[in-house]
N, C-alpha and C positions, 0 to 999 in steps of 0.2 A: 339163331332160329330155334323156336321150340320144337320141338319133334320127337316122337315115342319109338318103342320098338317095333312097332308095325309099321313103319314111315309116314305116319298121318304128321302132318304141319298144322299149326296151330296159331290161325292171324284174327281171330276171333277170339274177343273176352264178352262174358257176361258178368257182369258187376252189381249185385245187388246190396243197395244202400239203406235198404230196412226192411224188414219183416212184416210190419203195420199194413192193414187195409182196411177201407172201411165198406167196402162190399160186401156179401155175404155168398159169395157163388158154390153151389151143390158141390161140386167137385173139388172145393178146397177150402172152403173155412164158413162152410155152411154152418155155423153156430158164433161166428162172428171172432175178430182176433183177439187170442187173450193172453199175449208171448209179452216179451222185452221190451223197454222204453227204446226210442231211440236214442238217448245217451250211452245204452251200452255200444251202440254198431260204428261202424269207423269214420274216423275224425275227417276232414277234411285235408288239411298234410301227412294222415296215412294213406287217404286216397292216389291224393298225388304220387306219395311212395309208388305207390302201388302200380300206378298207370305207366310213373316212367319205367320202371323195369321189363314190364309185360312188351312196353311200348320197344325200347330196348332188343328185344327179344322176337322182333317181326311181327307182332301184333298191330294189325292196322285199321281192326274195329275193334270198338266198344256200344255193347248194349248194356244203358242203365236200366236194371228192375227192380222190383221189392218182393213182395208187396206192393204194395202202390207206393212207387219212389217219389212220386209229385207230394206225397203228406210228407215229405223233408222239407223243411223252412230253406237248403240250402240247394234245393235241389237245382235252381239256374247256376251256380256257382259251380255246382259239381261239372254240367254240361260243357260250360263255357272252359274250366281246367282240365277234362278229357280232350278238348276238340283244338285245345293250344298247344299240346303237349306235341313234340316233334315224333315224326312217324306215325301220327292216329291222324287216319284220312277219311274215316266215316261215324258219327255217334248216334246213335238210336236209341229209342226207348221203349218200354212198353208200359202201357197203364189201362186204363178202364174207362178212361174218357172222361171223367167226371170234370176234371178241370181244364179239359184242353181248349174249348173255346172259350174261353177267357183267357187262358195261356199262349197257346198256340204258337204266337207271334213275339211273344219274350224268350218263350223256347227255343224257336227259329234264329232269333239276333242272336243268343247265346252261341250258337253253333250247331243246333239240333238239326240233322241232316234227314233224319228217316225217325218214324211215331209209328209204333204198332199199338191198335187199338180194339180190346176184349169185345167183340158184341157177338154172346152168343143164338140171338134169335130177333128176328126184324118183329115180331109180334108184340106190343108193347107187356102185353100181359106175360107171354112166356119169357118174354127179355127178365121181368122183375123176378118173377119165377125162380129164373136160374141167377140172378145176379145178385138177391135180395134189394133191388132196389130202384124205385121205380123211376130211372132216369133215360129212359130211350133217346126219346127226343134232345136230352139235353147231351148226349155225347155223339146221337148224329150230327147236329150241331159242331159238336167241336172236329169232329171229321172232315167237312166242310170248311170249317178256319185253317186248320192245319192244310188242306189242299188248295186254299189260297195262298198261303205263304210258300209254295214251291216245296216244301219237304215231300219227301218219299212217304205215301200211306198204306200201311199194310192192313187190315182186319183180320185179326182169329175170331175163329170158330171153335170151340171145342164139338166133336163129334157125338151127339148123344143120339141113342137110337129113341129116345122118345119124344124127338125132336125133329128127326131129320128130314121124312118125308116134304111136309108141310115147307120148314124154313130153306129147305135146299131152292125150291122154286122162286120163292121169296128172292134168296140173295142173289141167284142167277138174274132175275130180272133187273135187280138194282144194278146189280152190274155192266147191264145192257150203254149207260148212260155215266158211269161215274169211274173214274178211273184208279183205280184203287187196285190190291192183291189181294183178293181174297180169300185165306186159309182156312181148311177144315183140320182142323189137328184131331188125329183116334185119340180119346180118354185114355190115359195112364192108371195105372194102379197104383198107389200109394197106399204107405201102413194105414194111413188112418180110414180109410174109405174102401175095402176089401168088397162091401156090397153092392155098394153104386156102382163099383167098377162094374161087377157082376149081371147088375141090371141094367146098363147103360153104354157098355162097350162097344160098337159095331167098327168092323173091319173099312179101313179106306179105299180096300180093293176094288172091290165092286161101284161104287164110285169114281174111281180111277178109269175102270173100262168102260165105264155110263162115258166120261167127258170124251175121249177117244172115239170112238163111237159116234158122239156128236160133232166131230171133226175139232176139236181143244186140240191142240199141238203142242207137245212141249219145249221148254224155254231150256237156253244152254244156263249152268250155272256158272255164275262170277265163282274166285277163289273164294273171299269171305262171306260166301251165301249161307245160311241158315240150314236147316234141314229138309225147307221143304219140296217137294217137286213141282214145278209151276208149269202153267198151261197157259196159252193164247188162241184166242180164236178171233177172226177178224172182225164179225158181228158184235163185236164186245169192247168198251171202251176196256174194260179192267181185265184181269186175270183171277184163276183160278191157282191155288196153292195145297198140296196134299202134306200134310207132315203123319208117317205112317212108321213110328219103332217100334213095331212089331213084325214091320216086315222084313223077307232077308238081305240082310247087306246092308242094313242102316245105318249102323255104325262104322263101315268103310270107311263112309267120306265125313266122316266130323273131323270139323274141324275149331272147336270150340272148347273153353273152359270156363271154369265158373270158380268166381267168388263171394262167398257169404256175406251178408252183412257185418257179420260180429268175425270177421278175419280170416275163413277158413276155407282153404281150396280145395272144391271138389273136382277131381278129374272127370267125373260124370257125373250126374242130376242123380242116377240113382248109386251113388257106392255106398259103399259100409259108413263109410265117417268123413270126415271134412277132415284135413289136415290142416294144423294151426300154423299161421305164417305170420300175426298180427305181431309176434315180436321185431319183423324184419321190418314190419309197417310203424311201429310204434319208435323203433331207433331210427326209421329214416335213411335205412343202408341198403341204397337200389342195388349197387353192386352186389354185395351178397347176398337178397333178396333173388337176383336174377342167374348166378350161379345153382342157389336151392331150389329156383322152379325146374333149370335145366336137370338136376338130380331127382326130381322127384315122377316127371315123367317116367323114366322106365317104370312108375308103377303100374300107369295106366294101364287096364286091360281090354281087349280087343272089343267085348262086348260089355253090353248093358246088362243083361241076363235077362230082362223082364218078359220073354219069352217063355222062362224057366219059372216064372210067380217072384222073383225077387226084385222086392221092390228098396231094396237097401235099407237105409236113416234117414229115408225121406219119406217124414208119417204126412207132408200136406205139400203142397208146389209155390208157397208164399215163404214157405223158408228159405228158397234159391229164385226165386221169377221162372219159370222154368226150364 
């Protein structure tokens, strides 16, 4: 079992299989991507490496990310060798919706168990706004495919205060009818975007005591749950979802790691550096591979610090999915 000095357990992987997207969203590559082919980022039998060991190690989710992992030609292949590999009993994704109703259901046969999907405003104009791209309709759409093939459907939000008033009502109401999770995640700081953060941060708090208030109850969490804190109310086919690191104790219950596209594990979204393990992935030595993850936890540190303004070697959130 993976496990740190603090006794946090670790049954959760985030796997991001490229860097590339071809949205344009404010808060992270609002001038469009201009990194790494995907020939540099990992092979298909370093993946594999990679899963069995984690897998190995009590890991019993995988969320595939990117960037937008669906612009991988391999990306059903990656899903379907996540979701066969023994000990991974849940595979998820996150994307942008762009291809999911057309996908959806090649996804699903592959093994795709749960689709998380970016829409940060039900307005078709603010949608393009913030996403550079005017596809609302076409990834409501695929929201809907994916909720016919029985997968798990989650929606983020990223929380913007120029945003919120307006679309909060908006996606309450959708939710009134449509069975979905739907998370508001607070904006992050990141190097590259010091000012957005600035003009567009608002706390989740006060949202938190709005749903409560409205009688929203919340949900116990499963072990490989995410970060967010989820709500039910009975008036409501779907739920509500708060992801708030900024607030205290957030980092208590993670239970998550992350690996980069081009090889490199990050103990948190925001540390200093990635640690290079693509040699372990390139010789194919799960064994040793799964010895060095267990040594490299004691690094991990208790917190994120993003409290403190550090925002690590994470200048955008496309580097790691986040």
């Amino acid at each position: 079992m993976l496990q740190d000095n603090f006794g946090r357990r670790f049954h959760y992987l985030r796997l991001s299989i490229t860097e590339a997207c071809n949205f344009k969203c404010q808060y992270c590559l609002p001038d469009g991507y201009h990194g790494p082919s995907d020939d540099t980022f990992l092979t298909l039998p370093e993946i594999d490496t990679l899963v069995q060991a984690f897998a190995g190690l009590g890991t019993s989710k995988i969320r595939i990310t990117g960037g937008e992992p669906s612009l991988r030609r391999d990306f059903t292949d990656v899903i379907a060798l996540c979701k066969n590999t023994n000990g991974i009993n849940k595979v998820a994704t996150t994307t942008h919706g762009g291809r999911l109703a057309r996908d959806a259901q090649k996804w699903r046969d592959a093994g795709l168990d749960q689709v998380n999907v970016s829409i940060d405003s039900l307005d078709p104009r603010q949608f393009a706004d913030i996403a550079g791209q005017n596809k609302l309709t076409q990834v409501l759409d695929g929201v809907s495919a994916a909720i016919d093939t029985g997968m798990t459907v989650k929606v983020n939000s990223v929380y913007l205060k120029h945003f919120a008033g307006k679309q909060l009502q908006q996606f309450k109401d959708w939710l009134k009818d449509t069975p979905i999770t739907l998370r508001f995640i607070e904006l992050m700081e990141t190097g590259d975007h010091p000012e957005f953060f600035a003009q567009q941060h608002l706390s989740g708090g006060p949202l938190k005591q709005q749903l409560l208030n409205e009688g929203w109850m919340p949900v116990l969490r499963s072990k490989d749950a995410g970060p967010a804190q989820e709500f039910h109310h009975p008036d409501y086919a779907g739920r509500i979802g708060l992801i708030m690191p900024y607030s205290k104790d957030f980092c208590a219950s993670c239970n998550r790691l992350r690996v980069a596209a081009n090889g490199k594990l990050h103990l948190c979204l925001f540390s200093e550096h990635g640690i290079d393990i693509r040699p372990y992935l390139q010789q194919g030595d799960v064994q040793a591979l799964m010895a060095h993850l267990q040594q490299l936890l004691t690094q991990k540190h208790a917190t994120h610090y993003l409290q403190d303004g550090n925002t690590g070697a994470t200048s955008h959130l496309a580097m790691l999915g986040g």
